[in-house]
N, C-alpha and C positions, 0 to 999 in steps of 0.2 A: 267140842268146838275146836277148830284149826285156829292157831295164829297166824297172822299177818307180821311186817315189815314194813313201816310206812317210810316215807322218802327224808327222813330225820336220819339214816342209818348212817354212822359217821366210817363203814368199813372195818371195825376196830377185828373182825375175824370174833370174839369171844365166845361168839352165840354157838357159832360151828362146831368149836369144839365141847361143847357142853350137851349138845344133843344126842340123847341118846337110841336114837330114831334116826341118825343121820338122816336127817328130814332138810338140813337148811344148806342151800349152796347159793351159789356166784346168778345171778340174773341181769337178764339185760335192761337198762334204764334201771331198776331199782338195784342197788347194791348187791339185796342179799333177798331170796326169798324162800319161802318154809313151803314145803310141798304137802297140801291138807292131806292127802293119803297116808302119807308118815307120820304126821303131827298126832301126838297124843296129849299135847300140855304135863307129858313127861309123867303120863297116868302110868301106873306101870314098874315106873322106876325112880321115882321121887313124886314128896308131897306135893309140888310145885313146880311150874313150869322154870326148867334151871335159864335159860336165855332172857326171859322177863329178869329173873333176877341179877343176873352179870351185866345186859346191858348198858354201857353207861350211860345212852342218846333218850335213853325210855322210850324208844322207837317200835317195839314188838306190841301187838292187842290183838284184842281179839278177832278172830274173822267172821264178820255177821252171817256169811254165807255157809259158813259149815258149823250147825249147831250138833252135835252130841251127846250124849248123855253119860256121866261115868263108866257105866255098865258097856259100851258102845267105844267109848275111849278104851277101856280095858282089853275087850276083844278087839282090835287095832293092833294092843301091845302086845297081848298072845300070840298074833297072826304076823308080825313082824319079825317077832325071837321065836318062835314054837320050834 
């Protein structure tokens, strides 16, 4: 599953550089938004999605539209770095 960005984004940049997917940039009307293509919730290269955790807004969740499976996150992350 992809995360989201909801409109609590206070801009602080943290999320951006903690992505290792460079998945998350600049959007129009919402501050900052995570591109589900990229987005692995950081499977790959950390236990946990790093942006949920740095956030300070608790603004980042999950995007009900892109469901995944670990195994499906993984190949993502292969298919990003290979």
């Amino acid at each position: 599953m992809a995360l989201i960005i909801h409109e609590d984004c206070t801009a602080c940049d943290v999320c951006v550089l903690e992505c290792p997917n460079d998945a998350i940039s600049e959007g129009d009307g919402i501050l900052y938004v995570i591109d589900a293509e990229n987005c692995t919730e950081c499977v790959g290269a950390h236990d946990e999605p790093q942006c949920q955790l740095v956030c300070p807004a608790e603004c980042i969740v999950s995007d009900p539209n892109y469901q995944e499976s670990q195994e499906q996150l993984q190949a993502k992350y292969d298919r990003l770095h290979g």
